[in-house]
N, C-alpha and C positions, 0 to 999 in steps of 0.2 A: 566157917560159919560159927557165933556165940554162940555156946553149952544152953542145956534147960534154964537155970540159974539168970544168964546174961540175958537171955530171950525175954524171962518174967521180970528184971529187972530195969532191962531198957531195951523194947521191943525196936522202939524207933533207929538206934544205934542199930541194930540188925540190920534194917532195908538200908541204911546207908550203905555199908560195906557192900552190898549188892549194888544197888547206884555206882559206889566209886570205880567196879571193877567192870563197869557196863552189862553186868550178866543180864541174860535174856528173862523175856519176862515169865517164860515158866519157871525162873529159880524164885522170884518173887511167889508163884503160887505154891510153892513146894513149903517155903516160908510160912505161908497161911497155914497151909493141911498140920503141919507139923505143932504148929501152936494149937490147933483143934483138938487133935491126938491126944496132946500133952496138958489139956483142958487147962488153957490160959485164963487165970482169972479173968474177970470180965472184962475189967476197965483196961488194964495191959493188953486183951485181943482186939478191944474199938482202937486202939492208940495203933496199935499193928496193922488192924485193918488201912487206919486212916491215912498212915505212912505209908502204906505199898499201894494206894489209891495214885495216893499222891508222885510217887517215885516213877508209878509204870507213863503218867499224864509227863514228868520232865524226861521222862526217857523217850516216849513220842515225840515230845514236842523238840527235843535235841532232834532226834532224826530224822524229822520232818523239815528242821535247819540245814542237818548237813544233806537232805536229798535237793532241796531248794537250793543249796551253796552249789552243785555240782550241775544240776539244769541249769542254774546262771550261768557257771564254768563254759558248760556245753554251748551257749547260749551264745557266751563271748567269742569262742572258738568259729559257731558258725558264723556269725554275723562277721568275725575276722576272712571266714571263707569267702562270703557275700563281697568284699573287698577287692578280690582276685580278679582283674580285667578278663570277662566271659562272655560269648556272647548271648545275646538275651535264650536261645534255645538250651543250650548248657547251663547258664544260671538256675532256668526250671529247674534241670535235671537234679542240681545240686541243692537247691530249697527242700524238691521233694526228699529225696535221701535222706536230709537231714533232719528235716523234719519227723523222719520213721524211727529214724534213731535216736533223737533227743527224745521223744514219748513213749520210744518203746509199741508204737502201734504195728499192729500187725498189715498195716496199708497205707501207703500217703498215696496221695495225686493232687495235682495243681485243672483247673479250668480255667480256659480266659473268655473273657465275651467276645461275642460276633454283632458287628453292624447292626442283625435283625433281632438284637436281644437276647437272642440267646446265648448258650456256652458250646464249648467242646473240651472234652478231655486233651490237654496238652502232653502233660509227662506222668509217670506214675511210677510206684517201687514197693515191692513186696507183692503185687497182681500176680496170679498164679493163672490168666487166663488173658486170649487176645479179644476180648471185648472191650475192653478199658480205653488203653492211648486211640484218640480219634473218636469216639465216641461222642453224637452231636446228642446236647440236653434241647428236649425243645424246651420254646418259650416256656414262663411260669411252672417249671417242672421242678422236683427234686425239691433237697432241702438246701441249694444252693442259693434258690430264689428267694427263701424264707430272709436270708441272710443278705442278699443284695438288696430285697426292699427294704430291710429295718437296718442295716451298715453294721450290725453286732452281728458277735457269732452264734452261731443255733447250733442243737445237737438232739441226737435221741441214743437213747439205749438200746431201742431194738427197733431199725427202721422199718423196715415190710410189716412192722404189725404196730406204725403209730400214722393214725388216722389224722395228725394235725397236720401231715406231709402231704402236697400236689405232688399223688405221686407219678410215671412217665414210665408207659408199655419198656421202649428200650433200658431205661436207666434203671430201673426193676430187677432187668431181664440180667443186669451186670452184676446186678447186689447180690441177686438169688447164686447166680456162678460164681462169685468170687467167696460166697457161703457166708457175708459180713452181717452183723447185727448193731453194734453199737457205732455211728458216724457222727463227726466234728465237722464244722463246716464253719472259716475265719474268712470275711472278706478282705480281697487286697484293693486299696482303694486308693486313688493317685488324685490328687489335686480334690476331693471330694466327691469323686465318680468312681463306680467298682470295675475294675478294670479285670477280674477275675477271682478266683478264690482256692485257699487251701483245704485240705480235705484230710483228716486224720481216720481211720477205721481199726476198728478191733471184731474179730471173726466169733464174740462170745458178747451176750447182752451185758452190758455193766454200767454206771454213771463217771461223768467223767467229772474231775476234782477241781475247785477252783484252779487249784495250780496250774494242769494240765489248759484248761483252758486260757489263764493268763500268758503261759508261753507259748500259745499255737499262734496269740493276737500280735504279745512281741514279735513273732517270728515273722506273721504275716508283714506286718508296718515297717517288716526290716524289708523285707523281699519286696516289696514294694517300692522303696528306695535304692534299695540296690538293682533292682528291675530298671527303674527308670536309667538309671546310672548308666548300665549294660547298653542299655537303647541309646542313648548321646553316642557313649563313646564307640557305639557300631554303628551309627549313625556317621558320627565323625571320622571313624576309619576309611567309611566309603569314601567318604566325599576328598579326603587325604590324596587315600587312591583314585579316583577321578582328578582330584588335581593336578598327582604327580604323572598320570598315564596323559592326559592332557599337553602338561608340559613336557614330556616327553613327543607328544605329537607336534607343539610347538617348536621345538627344538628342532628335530628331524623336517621339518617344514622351511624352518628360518636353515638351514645347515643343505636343502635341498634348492630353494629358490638361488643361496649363493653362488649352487656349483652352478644352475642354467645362466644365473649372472655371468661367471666365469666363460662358461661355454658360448654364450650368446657372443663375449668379447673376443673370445679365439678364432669363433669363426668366421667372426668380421676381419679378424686381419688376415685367416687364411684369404680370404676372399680379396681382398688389398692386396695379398701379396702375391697371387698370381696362382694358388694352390691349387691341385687338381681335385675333383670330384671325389676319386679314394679319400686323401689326406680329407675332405671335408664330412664326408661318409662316418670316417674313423672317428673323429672327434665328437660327433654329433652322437654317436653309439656307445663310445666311454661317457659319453655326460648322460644317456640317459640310463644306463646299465642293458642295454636291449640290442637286439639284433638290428640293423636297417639296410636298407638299399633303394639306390638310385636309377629311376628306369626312366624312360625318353616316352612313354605312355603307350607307345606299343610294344612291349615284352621287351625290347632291346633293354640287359641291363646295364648301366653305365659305370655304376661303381656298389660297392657293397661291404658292409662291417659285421663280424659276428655272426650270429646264425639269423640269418636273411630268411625271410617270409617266403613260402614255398607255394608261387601261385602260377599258374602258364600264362602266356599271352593273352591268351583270348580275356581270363579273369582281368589282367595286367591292364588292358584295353578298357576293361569296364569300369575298373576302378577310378582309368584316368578321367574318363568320364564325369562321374560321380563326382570327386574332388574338384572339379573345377566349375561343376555344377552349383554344389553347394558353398564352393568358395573360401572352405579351409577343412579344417581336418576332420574326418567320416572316418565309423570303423566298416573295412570291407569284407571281412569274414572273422571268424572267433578266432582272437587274440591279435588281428592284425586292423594297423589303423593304418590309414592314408591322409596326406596332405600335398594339395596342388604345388607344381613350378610352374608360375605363369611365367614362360619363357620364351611368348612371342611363338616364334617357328618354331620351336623347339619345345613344345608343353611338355609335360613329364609330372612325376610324383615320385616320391618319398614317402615308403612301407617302412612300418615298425612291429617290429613283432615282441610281443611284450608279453609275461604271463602272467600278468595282472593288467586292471581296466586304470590308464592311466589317468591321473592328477588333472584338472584344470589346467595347471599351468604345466604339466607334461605337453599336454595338446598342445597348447600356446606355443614352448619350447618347437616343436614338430613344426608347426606352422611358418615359425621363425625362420627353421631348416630347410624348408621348400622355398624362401624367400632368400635366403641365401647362395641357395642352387640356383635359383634365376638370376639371381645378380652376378653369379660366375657366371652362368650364359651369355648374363647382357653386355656382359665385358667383355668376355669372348666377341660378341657380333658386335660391339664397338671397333673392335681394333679391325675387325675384319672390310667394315664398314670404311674405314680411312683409305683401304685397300680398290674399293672399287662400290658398284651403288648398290643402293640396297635391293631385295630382290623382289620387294613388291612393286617399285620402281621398275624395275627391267623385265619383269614379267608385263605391268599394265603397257611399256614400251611394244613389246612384240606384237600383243595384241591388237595397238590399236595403230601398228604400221608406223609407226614414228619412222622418218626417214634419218639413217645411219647408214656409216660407208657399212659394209661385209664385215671387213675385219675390226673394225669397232666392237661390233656385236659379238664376236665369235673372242675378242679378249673378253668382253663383259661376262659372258656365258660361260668362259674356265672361272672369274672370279667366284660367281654362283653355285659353282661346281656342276656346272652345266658343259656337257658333250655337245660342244656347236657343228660337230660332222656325224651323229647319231642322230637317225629317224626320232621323231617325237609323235605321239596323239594329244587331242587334245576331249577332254572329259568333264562335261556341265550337269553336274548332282545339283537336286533341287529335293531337301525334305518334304512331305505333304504334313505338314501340322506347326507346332510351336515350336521346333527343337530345331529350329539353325545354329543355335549355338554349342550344339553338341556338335554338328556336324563339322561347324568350321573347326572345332578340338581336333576331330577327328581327322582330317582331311589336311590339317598342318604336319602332324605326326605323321600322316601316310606319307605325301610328299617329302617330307624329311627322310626319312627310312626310303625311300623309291628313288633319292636324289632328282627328283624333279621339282616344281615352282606351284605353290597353292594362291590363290586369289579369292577373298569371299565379296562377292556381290551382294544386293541386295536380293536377300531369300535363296540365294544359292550359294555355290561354289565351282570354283574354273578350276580346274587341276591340269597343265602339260608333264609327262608322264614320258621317259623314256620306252620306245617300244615300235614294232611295225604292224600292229593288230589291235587295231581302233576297236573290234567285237570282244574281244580278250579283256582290253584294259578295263570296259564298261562292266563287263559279266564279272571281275575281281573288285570292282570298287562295290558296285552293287552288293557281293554277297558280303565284304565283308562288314561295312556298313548298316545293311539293313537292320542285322542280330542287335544291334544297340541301340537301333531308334523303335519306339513306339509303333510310329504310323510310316506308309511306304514312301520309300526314296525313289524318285524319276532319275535313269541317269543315260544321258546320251552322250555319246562319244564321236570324232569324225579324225581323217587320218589314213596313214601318216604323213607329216609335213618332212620332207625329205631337206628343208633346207630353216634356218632361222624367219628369212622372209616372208617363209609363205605359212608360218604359224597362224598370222592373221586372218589370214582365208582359210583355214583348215578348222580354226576360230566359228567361224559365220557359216561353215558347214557344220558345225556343233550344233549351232542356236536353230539351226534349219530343223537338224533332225531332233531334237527336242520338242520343237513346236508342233512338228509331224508326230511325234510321239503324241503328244497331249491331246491332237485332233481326230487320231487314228484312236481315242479312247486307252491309251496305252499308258495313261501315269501308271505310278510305282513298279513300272518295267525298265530292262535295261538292255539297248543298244545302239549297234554304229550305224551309218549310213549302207553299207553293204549290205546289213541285218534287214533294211527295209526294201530292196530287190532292185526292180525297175523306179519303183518313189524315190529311192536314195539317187537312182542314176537322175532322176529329173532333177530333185535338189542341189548334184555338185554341181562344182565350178566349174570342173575341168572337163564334166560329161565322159565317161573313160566309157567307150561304147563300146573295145575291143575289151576291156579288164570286165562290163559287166558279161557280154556275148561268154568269156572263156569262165566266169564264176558258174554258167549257167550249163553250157553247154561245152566248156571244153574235153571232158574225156569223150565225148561222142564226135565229135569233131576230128580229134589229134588221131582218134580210131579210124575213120572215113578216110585220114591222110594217109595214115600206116599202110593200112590193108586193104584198100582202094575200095574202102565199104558203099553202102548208100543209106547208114543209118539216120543222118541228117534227115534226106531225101522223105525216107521210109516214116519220122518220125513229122514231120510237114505234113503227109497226106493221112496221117493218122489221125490228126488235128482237124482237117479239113472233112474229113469223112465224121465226124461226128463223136469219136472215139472208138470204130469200127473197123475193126481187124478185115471185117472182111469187102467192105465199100473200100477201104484201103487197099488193100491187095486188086481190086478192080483197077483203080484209079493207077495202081502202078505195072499192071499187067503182069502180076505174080499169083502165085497158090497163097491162099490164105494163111497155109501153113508156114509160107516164106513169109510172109510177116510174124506171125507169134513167133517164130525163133526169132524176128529182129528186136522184136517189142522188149523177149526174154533177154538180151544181150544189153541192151539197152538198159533196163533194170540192173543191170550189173555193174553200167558202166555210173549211173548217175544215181544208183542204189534206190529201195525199197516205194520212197514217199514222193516217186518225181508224179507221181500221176493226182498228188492231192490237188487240188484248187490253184493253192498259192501260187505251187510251183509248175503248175501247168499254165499259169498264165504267164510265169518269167518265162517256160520254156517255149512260150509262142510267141511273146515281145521278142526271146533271141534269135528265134528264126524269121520274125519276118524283118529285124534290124539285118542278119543274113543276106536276105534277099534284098532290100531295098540299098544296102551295099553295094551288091552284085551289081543291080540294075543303075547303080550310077556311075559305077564303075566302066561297065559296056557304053553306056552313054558317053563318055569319058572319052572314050577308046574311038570309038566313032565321031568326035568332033572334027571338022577340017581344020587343019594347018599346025597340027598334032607332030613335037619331031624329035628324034632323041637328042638327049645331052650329050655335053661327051663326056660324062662318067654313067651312060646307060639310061640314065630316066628320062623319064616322057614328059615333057613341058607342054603347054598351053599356047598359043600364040595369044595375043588377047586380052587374054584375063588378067 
C-alpha cells in the first residue's frame, strides 16, 4: 500500500492498486479509516472518499458479471441436460434438481395441472418431509394460482404471513413442515396454456433478485420445451414398440398360417395316399405343436400323437355328441377342444389338447383335421363298398324280406361284418323330444363298436345287435343312451332271430312291442317282448306257449317232475281258493300246514315276488294254458281211429 506522502499526494492512485489486485472491500475501508487517522486534508479525503465509492460500485458490478457469467454457464449445462432423451417423469426429476442448484435454494418442486384445474406436486428436492411429492393443490389455492392466472412469476418473502396469497388448509400444512418462508413460483406454459409450474423456496424470509427470478423463467421456458420434447419422443417410443411388438405378431401369424398351409397339404396327400389314422394324427399334432387323438366317438381310440387329452368314454361319448351337434369345433373341458368326423357309420372326433385357448384359424386347422379323418374313412368304405353293398342297403333288405337265395345273404352279411349263423335282436329307440339327431350319432357309433347294422327312421332308430337276449340288448341301449339325451328314450326290443330270414318278423315283433309299450303308458322305458308276460305271448308270431309256460312256471314244474311233487297242483288251488292256504288245503284234502310248506318251497322256487299282481296273473295264464293243454291232449288221445307210427307217434286219421 502507498506511504502517508503518496496517499495525500494521489489518494485516487491508492484505490487503484487495491481495484488491480481485487482486494476485498474491507481493505478499501481500512484505506478510508487510515486517511482519517492521518487527517487528510480535505480536498485529497473527498477525492479518496469518491474513488473508493467508486471502486467498491466496479468491484460489485464485476461480480455481479462474473456471478451472472457462471448462472448462464450453469444454465447452458442444464438446458444441455434438458437435451438428454428422458422420459417425461425423469425430466421433472432433473429440472427440479437443477433448478435447486443453479439458485442455490434450499427447496425446488415442479406441479402440473389436473383436468379439474387444479395441481399436484409431481417431483421435488431438498424436502426434508413426506408431505410434498403427491400433494393435491385445490383449485385457486396457493401462490401457484396467482402465477397461472396472470402467466408471470409471483413470489413472497415470507409466505404464511402474506395475506395477498389464497392460501389452502393442506398446502400450508406443507409450508409450515418443511419450515419454508421465502417462495418462487415460474409458470411452465406450452403452446399458451400453463401446463404446470416451478417452484424455488428458501427456509429464511429474504427478496429474491431480479436475476434469480430471470433464470427461474429461463429455466421454466426451457423445461417446457424440453417437457414437450420428452412427451413426443415417449410418446413415439410406445408407438415404435407397439409397432414392432405388432409386427412381430404379424410375423408370427403370417409364419403360423404357412405351416397350417403346409400341413393342410400334407395331410391331403396322406389321405391320397392311403395313410393310416397314426401317420395323419402325427402330422396334424407336429403342425399344431399339441397333443391330439383319434376316437370312433365312443371312447374307442383309433390313433393318437403327443400327449393326448385324458378323458374316459363316457366324457369321449359326450363330447362326440356335442361336436356334431354344433357342427365344428367346441371346447369340451379346460384346455381340450373337439372337432367332429362326420364319417357316416363311423362318427368320431378329433381332441386337442393345447395349453393355451387356440387361434381362429387353430380351430379352423382342427376342423380341417376331423375332415380329413373322414375322408380317410370315406375311402376306406369306398373300397369296401366295391366289395359288396352297402349296409344300409342290406340292413333295409332284411327287414323288409326282400326275397334272396340263403347263401346270398349270409355272403352279404360277412361283407358287413356280419355273423349270418349268430343269433341277432332287433332294437327300436324312439327319443321323446327334439334330439333324433343326437340319437342317430349315437346309435351309428354303438352299432359300429357292437358290429351290428344301425338304420334311422323317421323319429327313431332300428339297431340289429348281435345277441340271444332281446331284455339285455334293450336295458344296455336304454342305459347307455338315456345320460346323453335330455328328455326320455322309448326303447323296445324283440328276439332272437335265430336265422337272417326271420329278422323281418322278429322286426314287427319290435314294432309290436313298442306300440304296446306306448299304450301300456310305458314311454321312456325299456323292454323286450318277454318283459311284457302273457301281452308279449299274444303279440309274437310264433306264440311259444311252452317258452312262456317254462319263463313262468318252469322251476315248479321241473320240481313236480323231479320229486314227484304236487306243487303245480297245490299252487292251481291256491288261486282258486282265493289266495287261502287254508280253503286250499280243503279243496285238496290236506292240513293246512301241508300247504304253507308248499306255498314256502314254492317261494323258493320262483323266489320272493311271485305273489305280486303281475305275476300272479302270468302264474295263473300258465296254469290254466297247463290244463287246457292237458285237456286237449286227453281229448286227442280219445279220438277214434287214433294209430301209431312206425317210429312211435300217434297220428290222426282224418285230419
Amino acid at each position: 500500500m502507498a506511504d502517508g506522502k503518496a496517499l495525500s499526494d494521489s489518494p485516487a492512485l491508492a484505490v487503484l492498486e487495491l481495484l488491480a489486485v481485487d482486494a476485498p472491500p474491507a481493505h478499501f475501508q481500512e484505506l478510508l479509516d487510515r486517511a482519517r487517522r492521518e487527517k487528510l486534508p480535505s480536498a485529497p479525503l473527498e477525492e479518496l472518499e469518491r474513488a473508493t465509492m467508486l471502486a467498491l460500485k466496479i468491484q460489485a458490478s464485476g461480480q455481479q458479471r462474473r456471478q451472472r457469467e457462471s448462472v448462464m454457464a450453469d444454465l447452458v449445462n442444464t438446458v444441455h441436460d434438458m437435451t438428454i432423451p428422458y422420459d417425461p417423469d425423469s425430466l421433472l426429476e432433473v429440472i427440479t434438481s437443477r433448478a435447486r442448484r443453479l439458485l442455490g435454494f434450499d427447496m425446488a418442486y415442479i406441479s402440473l395441472r389436473t383436468p379439474g384445474g387444479g395441481s399436484y406436486v409431481h417431483s421435488s428436492d431438498g424436502d426434508t418431509t413426506s408431505l410434498n411429492v403427491g400433494l393435491v393443490v385445490e383449485k385457486s389455492r396457493g401462490l401457484g394460482e396467482l402465477a397461472h392466472e396472470t402467466g408471470a412469476p409471483s413470489w413472497t418473502s415470507d409466505y404464511l404471513n402474506d395475506d395477498r396469497i389464497p392460501h389452502g388448509e393442506q398446502l400450508d400444512a406443507m409450508v409450515r413442515a418443511e419450515g419454508l418462508h421465502a417462495v418462487m413460483v415460474v409458470p411452465i406454459r406450452q403452446g399458451g396454456v400453463s401446463i404446470g409450474a416451478l417452484y424455488g423456496a428458501d427456509r429464511v424470509v429474504r427478496h429474491f433478485t431480479p436475476d434469480e427470478i430471470s433464470v427461474m423463467r429461463y429455466l421454466a421456458d426451457f423445461a417446457a420445451v424440453a417437457l414437450e420434447k420428452a412427451r413426443l419422443l415417449d410418446r413415439s417410443r410406445k408407438e415404435i414398440v407397439a409397432l414392432e411388438s405388432a409386427g412381430v405378431r404379424a410375423d408370427a401369424a403370417i409364419a403360423r398360417l404357412r405351416r397350417l398351409a403346409d400341413a393342410r397339404a400334407e395331410l391331403a396327400a396322406l389321405v391320397l395316399g392311403g395313410a393310416d389314422p397314426h401317420e395323419l394324427a402325427k402330422a396334424a399334432a407336429a403342425a399344431l405343436g399339441a397333443g391330439l387323438l383319434v376316437s370312433d366317438g365312443c371312447g374307442r381310440v383309433l390313433a393318437g400323437a403327443g400327449q393326448a387329452p385324458d378323458l374316459d368314454e363316457a366324457r369321449i361319448r359326450e363330447a362326440a355328441l356335442e361336436t356334431h351337434a354344433a357342427g365344428g369345433p367346441v371346447q369340451v373341458a379346460p384346455g381340450v377342444w373337439a372337432a367332429p368326423v362326420g364319417a357316416g357309420e363311423e362318427p368320431g372326433l378329433v381332441l386337442l389338447r393345447a395349453a393355451w385357448e387356440p387361434t381362429e384359424d387353430e380351430r379352423a386347422f382342427l376342423g380341417f383335421v376331423g375332415q380329413a379323418v373322414a375322408l380317410l374313412f370315406a375311402v376306406r368304405r369306398s373300397t369296401a363298398a366295391a366289395e359288396g353293398p352297402p349296409r344300409e342297403e342290406f340292413f333295409d333288405a332284411l327287414l323288409t324280406a326282400a326275397a334272396q337265395a340263403p347263401d346270398q345273404l349270409a355272403r352279404q352279411a360277412r361283407q358287413v361284418g356280419l355273423d349270418p349263423d349268430a343269433p341277432h335282436v332287433v332294437v327300436v329307440v324312439r327319443p321323446e323330444g327334439e334330439e333324433h339327431g343326437k340319437a342317430v350319432v349315437w346309435a351309428s357309433s354303438y352299432a359300429y363298436r357292437g358290429s351290428g347294422l344301425m338304420k334311422a327312421d323317421e323319429g327313431g332308430v332300428v339297431l340289429l345287435l348281435p345277441g340271444a337276449d332281446a331284455s339285455a340288448a334293450a336295458r344296455a341301449v336304454s342305459g347307455e343312451l338315456s345320460p346323453l339325451l335330455t328328455g326320455p328314450v322309448t326303447v323296445a326290443s324283440a328276439g332272437p332271430a335265430d336265422s337272417l330270414p326271420s329278422v323281418a318278423r322278429v322286426y314287427q315283433e319290435a314294432l309290436r312291442c313298442f306300440d304296446a309299450l306306448l299304450a301300456l303308458d310305458g314311454a321312456g322305458s325299456a323292454a323286450s317282448l318277454d318283459d311284457l308276460g302273457f301281452l308279449g305271448l299274444l303279440l309274437s308270431d310264433d306264440q311259444d306257449v311252452d317258452g312262456f309256460v317254462a319263463s313262468v312256471l318252469g322251476p315248479v314244474l321241473d320240481h313236480d317232475a323231479e320229486r314227484m311233487t304236487r306243487l303245480a297242483e297245490t299252487l292251481e288251488a291256491y288261486f282258486a281258493a282265493g289266495s287261502s292256504p287254508t280253503r286250499a288245503a280243503g279243496g285238496l284234502h290236506v292240513h293246512p300246514n301241508t300247504v304253507t310248506r308248499r306255498l314256502e318251497r314254492i317261494t323258493e322256487l320262483l323266489g320272493p315276488g311271485w305273489q305280486r299282481p303281475e305275476r300272479a296273473t302270468e302264474a295263473q295264464l300258465a296254469l290254466r294254458l297247463l290244463r287246457a293243454r292237458d285237456v286237449l291232449r286227453r281229448r286227442r288221445e280219445a279220438l277214434p281211429g287214433r294209430r301209431e307210427g312206425a317210429d312211435g307217434s300217434q297220428d290222426t286219421l282224418g285230419t
